[in-house]
C-alpha positions in Angstrom: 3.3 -65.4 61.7 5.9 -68.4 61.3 7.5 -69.5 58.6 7.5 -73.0 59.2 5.8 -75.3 57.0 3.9 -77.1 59.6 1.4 -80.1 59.1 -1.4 -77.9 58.7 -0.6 -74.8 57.4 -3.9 -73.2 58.6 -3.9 -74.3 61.7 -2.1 -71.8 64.2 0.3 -74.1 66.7 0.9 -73.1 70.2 4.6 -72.3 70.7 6.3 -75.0 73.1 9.2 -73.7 75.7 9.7 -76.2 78.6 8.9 -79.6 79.5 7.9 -80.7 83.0 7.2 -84.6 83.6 4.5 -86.0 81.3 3.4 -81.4 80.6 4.4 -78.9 77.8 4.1 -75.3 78.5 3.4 -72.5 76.1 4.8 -68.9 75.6 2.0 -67.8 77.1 2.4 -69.9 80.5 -1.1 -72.8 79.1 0.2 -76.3 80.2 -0.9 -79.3 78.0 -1.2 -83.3 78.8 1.6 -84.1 76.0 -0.2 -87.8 75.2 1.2 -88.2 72.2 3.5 -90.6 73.2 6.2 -89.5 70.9 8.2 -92.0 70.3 11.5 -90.8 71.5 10.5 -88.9 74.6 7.2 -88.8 76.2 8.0 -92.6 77.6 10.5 -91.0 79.7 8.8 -87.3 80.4 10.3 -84.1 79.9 12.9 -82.3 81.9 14.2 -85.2 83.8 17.1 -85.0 85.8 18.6 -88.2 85.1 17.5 -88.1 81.6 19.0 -84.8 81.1 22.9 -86.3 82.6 23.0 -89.1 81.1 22.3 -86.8 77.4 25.0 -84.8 78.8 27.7 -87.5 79.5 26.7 -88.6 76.1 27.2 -85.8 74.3 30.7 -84.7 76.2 31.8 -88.2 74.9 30.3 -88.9 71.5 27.8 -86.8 70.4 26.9 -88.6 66.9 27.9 -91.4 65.1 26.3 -91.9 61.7 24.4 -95.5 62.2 25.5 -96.5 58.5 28.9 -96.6 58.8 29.7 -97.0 62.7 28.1 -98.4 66.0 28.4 -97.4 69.3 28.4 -98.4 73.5 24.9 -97.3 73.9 23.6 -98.3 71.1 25.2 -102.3 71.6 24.2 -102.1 75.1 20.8 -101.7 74.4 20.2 -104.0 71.7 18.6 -107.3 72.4 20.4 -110.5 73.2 20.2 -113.1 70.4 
């Protein structure tokens, strides 16, 4: 039983434990086509390598910045040219 307060309460959600390119796996090994396209992830697919060291530089350096009161390298460098 969990106690998280899911979407659909009666619905019973597979658990998720690793990633593997555009896959999720389950606890109990069932891999799944993840097509939801999240916004902040599936574009790039899970448990990639340079994904995963660039995060990690990231995080050794700055790992949060709240956007309300400061900016940041990444964040400038990624923003469109006016």
């Amino acid at each position: 039983m969990t106690h998280v307060f899911h979407r659909n309460p009666l619905h019973s959600y597979p658990v998720a434990v690793s990633g593997d390119g555009v896959y999720l796996r389950d606890r109990e090994g069932r891999r799944y086509l993840d097509a939801r396209a999240a916004p902040r992830l599936s574009c790039l697919g899970h448990s990639d390598r340079a994904v995963i060291d660039a995060i990690e530089r990231q995080l050794a350096a700055l790992p949060f910045a709240h956007t309300s009161f400061f900016s940041n390298q990444p964040m400038e460098a990624l923003a469109p040219m006016r």
